[in-house]
N, C-alpha and C positions, 0 to 999 in steps of 0.2 A: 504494500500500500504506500502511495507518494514516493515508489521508488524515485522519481524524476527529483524529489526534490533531496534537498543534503541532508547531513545526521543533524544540521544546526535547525534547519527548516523543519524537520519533521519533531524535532523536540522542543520549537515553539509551539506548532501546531498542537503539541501532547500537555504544554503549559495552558494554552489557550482551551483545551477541552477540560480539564479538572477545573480552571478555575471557573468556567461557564457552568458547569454541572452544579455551583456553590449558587451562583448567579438567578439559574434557574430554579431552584425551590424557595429562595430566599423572595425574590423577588416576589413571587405570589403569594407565599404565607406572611410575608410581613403585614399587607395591608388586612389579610384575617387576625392574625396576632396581633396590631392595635384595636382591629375591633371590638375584637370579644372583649379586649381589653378595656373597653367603655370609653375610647375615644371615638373624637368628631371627625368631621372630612377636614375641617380647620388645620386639627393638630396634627389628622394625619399628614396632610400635605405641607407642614411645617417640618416633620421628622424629614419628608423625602427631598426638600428643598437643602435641608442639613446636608442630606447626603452627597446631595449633585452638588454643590458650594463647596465643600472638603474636596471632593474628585478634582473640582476645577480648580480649584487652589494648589494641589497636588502636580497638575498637570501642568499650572505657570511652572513651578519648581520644577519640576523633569524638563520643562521645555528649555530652562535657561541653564539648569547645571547638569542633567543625565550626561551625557559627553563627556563634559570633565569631574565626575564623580564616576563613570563607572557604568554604564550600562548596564551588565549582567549584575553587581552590584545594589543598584536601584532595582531592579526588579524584585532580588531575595529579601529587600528591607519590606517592602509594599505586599509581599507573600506573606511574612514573616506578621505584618498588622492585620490581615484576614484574620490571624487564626487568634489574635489579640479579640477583638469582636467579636466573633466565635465564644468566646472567653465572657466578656462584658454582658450580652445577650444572655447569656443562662443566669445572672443575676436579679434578674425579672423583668416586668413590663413598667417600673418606672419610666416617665418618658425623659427626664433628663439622659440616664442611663443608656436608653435606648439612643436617645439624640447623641452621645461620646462613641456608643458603638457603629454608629452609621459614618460619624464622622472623618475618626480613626483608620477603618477596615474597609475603604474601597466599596463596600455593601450598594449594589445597582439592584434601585428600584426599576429598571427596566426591563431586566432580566438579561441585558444585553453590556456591551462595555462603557462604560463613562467613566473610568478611571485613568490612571497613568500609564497602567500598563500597555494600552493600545500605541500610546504614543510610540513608545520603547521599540514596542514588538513591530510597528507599522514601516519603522526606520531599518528595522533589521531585516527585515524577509525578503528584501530587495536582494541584499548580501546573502541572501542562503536558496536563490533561488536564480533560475537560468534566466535574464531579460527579457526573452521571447516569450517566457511563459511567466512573465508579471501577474497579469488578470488571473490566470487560472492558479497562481501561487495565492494570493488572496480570496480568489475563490473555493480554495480548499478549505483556506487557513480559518475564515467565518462558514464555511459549510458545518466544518469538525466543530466550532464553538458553537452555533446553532442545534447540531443535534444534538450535543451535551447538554444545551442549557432547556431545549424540547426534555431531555429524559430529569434534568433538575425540577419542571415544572411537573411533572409525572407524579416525582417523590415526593414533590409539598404535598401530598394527597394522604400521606402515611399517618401523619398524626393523628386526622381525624380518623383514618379507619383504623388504630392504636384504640381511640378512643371509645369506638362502635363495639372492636372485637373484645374490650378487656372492662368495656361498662364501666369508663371512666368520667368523670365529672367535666373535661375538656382535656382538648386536646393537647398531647404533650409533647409541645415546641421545641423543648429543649432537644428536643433530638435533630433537630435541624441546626441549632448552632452548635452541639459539639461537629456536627459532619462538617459545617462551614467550616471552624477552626481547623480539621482532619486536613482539610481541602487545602488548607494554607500554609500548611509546614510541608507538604504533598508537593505546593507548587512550587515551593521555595527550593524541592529537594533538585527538581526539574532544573531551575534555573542555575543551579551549581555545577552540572552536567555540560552547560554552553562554554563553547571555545572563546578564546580572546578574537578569533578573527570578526566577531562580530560587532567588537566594539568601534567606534569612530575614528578615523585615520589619524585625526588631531584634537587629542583630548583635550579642549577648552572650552571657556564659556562661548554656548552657543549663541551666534549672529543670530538675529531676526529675520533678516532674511537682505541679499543686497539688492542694488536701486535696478537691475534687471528685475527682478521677480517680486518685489512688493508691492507691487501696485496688483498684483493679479491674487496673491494672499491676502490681502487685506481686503479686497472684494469678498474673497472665498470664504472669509472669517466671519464677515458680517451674513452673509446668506446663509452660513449654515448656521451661525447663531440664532437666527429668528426662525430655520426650519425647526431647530431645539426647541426655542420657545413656543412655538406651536405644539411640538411632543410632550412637551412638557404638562399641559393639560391631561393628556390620556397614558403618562408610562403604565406600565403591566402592573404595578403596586396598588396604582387610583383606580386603574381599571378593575380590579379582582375588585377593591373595594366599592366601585362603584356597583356590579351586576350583585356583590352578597345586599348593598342597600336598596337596590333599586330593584332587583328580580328576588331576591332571598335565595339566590343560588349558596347552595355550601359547599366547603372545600374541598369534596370529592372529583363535585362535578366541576369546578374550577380548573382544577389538578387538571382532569382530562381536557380542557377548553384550551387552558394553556399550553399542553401538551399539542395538543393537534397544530395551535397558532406557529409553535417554535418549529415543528415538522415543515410545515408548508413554507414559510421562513427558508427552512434550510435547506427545502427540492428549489426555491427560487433563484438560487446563488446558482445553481445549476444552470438554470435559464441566463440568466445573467450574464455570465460569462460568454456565451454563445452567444446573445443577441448583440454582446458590447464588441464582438468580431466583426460582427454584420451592421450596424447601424452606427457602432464609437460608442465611446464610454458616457459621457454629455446626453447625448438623447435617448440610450437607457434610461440613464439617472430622472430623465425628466418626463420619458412616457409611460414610465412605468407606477410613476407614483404619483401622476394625476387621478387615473381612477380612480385608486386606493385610497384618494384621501377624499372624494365624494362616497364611496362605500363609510368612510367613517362618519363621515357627517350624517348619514341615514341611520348608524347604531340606534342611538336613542331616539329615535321615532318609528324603530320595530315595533307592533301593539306585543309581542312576546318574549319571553327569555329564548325559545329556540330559533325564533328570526333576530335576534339582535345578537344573538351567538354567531348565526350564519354570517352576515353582513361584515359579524368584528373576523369572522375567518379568513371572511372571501377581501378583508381591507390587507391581513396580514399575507396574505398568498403572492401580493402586489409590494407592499410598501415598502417592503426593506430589499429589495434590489438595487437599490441604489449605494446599499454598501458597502461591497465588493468595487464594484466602478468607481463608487466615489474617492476611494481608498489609493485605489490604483490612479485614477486620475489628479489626485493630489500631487501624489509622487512623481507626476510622467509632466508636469507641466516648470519644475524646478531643477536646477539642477541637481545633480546625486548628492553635493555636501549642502546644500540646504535640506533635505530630504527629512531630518528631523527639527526642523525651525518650523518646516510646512506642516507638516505631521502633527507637530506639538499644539504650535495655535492656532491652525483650525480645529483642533479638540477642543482647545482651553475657551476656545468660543464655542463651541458648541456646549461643552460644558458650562458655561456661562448663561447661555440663554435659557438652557434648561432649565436652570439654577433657580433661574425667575420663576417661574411658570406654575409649579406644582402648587404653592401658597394660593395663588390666583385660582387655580381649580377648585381647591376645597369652598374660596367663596365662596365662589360663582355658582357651583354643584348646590350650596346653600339655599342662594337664589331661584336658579333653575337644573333640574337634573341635567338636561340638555347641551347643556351653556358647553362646558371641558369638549364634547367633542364638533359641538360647533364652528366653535373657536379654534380650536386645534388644526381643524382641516380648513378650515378657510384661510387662514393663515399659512397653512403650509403649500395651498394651489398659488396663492400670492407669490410666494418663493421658488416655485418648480419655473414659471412663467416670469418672473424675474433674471432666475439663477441659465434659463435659457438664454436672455437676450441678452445678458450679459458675456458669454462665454461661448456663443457657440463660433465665433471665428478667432477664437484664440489657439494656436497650433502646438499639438504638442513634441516635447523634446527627446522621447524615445525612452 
C-alpha cells in the first residue's frame, strides 16, 4: 500500500490516521458530552471557539519558528499535548477544565485538522513524495485521515451502547479520552521514526512569504479565512449538537450519521484527484462545493430527522473536495522554500476565521435553529464565487 510513496511519506500518512481516528470520536461526542452535561449552545460554542483560537495560535507559532525549532521536533511536542487533554478531560465536565483541555491538546471540533500539525505535515509531503504525483500524495495522505477519523466517529457510539448494554446511569466518556490520550503518545511515537531529510534546508525563522508570492497568499489567506468562518457555524461538534437539540437524535445514531459523513468524505478525495487532472485544481475547489453548500443550506428546512440527515450526507459527499486540491494548490503556486510560510498562514487564517464563528452559532441557533446553517452556506457560495475570480488566471509553478 502507497508503495509509490517513501518510508517518510507513508509514516506521515500512518501519523495523520491515529491522530484522525482521536479526531473523529472526539469531535462528535464532545458536543453530547456538554450536553448531557447541562450546557447551552452558548457555552457550547464558547468551548469550541476555545478550541479553534488555541489551534490558531499554535499555528502562528509553527508558522514562524517550526523551521528553526525543528520540525519533526514540533510535531512530538503537539502529540505529546493530545495525550495531556486526554488526561484533563477524565477530570470531569467542568467547563473551565474542559475549556484548558480543548485549548492545550489540538482537540478539533471538526473532526477534521485545524491544528499545527497540518501545517508541519502539508510542508513535508512534498519532500516525501514524487512531484508528478503531488495531488494524489495528498490525496492519499487526507483519504487515510478521513477514513480514520469516519471509523473515530463510528466509536463515539460506544459509550452510549457501554451504557444501554451495562444499565448505566450515562454514558461513560471517559473512555474516549483515555483512547485520545493513547492516540497521543501513539503519534508522538510515529513522529520519532521521521528522518532528518525532512526537515527544512535552512533552519531559520521563517519568511512570510517574498514580494513575488504575497500578494497571491495574502488573497489566499483572506478567502479561506471567511470560507472558515462560514464552517465555523456548522463544525461536526455544533452539528451533533444541533440534530440531539433539534431532532432528539442520540448518540448511537449520531455515531453512525457521522460515520457514513467521514466515509463519503473520504471516497471524495478519490474523485478529486481525478477531476483536478481533468479540469485543475481551482475549478474543483470551486465546482464542487457550490452544490454542497446549497444542500447545506436546505438541512434545517428538512420537515424530518431522516431528510435532514440525507441532505447533511449528500452536503458532505461534495464539500470537502476541495481539500486535497486546495492543499496541493497552495503548495504549487509558491515556490518550494516558501512552501511552509504558505502552508502555515493560510491555516493560521483559516484557523482564525473559524475561530470567530462557533460563538456566533450558538447565538444565533438561540434565535433561530436555522440561522448556523444558513449563514454558513451563504457565506461560503460568496467565497467559492469570489475565491474563482480571483484566481483562476493565476498560473501555477509546478
Amino acid at each position: 500500500m502507497l508503495a509509490w510513496m517513501s518510508r517518510d511519506g507513508r509514516r506521515l500518512v500512518a501519523a495523520r490516521v491515529v491522530r484522525s481516528f482521536g479526531y473523529g470520536f472526539l469531535a462528535v461526542a464532545l458536543g453530547s458530552y456538554l450536553k448531557d452535561a447541562g450546557y447551552t449552545g452558548v457555552e457550547v460554542g464558547l468551548v469550541l471557539t476555545i478550541a479553534l483560537a488555541s489551534a490558531a495560535a499554535a499555528s502562528i507559532l509553527v508558522g514562524l519558528r517550526a523551521d528553526a525549532f525543528g520540525r519533526r521536533r514540533v510535531l512530538m511536542v503537539f502529540a505529546a499535548l493530545m495525550a495531556v487533554a486526554g488526561g484533563l478531560l477524565l477530570l470531569g465536565p467542568s467547563l473551565p477544565i474542559v475549556a484548558i483541555a480543548v485549548a492545550v491538546g489540538t482537540v478539533s471540533p471538526t473532526g477534521g485538522e485545524v491544528g499545527p500539525f497540518l501545517s508541519v505535515e502539508q510542508a513535508m509531503l512534498p519532500q516525501a513524495s514524487d512531484p508528478s504525483r503531488r495531488a494524489d500524495a495528498f490525496a492519499a495522505y487526507n483519504l487515510a485521515g478521513n477514513f480514520a477519523a469516519a471509523a473515530g466517529a463510528l466509536f463515539s457510539g460506544v459509550p452510549a451502547f457501554a451504557r444501554s448494554l451495562l444499565g448505566l446511569s450515562s454514558p461513560p466518556y471517559g473512555m474516549l479520552f483515555v483512547a485520545y490520550a493513547g492516540l497521543g503518545l501513539l503519534t508522538l511515537a510515529v513522529y520519532a521514526t521521521l528522518s532528518p531529510s525532512l526537515e527544512a534546508v535552512a533552519r531559520e525563522p521563517l519568511r512570510v512569504a517574498t514580494m513575488s508570492s504575497r500578494p497571491a497568499v495574502t488573497r489566499l489567506s483572506f478567502l479561506f479565512a471567511m470560507d472558515s468562518f462560514a464552517g465555523g457555524f456548522v463544525l461536526q461538534s455544533f452539528v451533533a449538537f444541533w440534530f440531539a437539540s433539534v431532532h432528539g437524535a442520540d448518540p448511537i445514531l449520531l455515531a453512525a450519521a457521522f460515520f457514513a459523513a467521514n466515509l463519503l468524505t473520504s471516497l471524495s478525495f478519490l474523485v478529486a484527484a481525478r477531476l483536478a487532472g481533468r479540469i485543475g485544481l481551482l475549478r474543483t475547489m470551486v465546482f464542487t462545493h457550490l452544490p454542497s453548500n446549497v444542500l447545506l443550506i436546505l438541512v434545517p428546512f428538512m420537515p424530518t430527522l431522516p431528510l435532514a440527515l440525507a441532505a447533511y450526507l449528500g452536503r458532505m459527499s461534495l464539500s470537502q473536495m476541495d481539500i486535497p486540491t486546495r492543499q496541493s494548490y497552495v503548495v504549487s503556486i509558491v515556490p518550494p522554500e516558501e512552501r511552509t510560510a504558505a502552508a502555515s498562514f493560510t491555516n493560521i487564517a483559516r484557523n482564525l476565521g473559524q475561530a470567530a464563528s462557533p460563538g456566533l452559532a450558538g447565538a444565533v441557533f438561540a434565535l433561530w435553529a436555522a440561522s448556523p446553517f444558513v449563514f454558513g452556506g451563504g457565506i461560503k457560495i460568496a467565497y467559492d464565487l469570489l475565491l474563482f475570480g480571483a484566481f483562476r488566471k493565476v498560473p501555477l509553478r509546478g
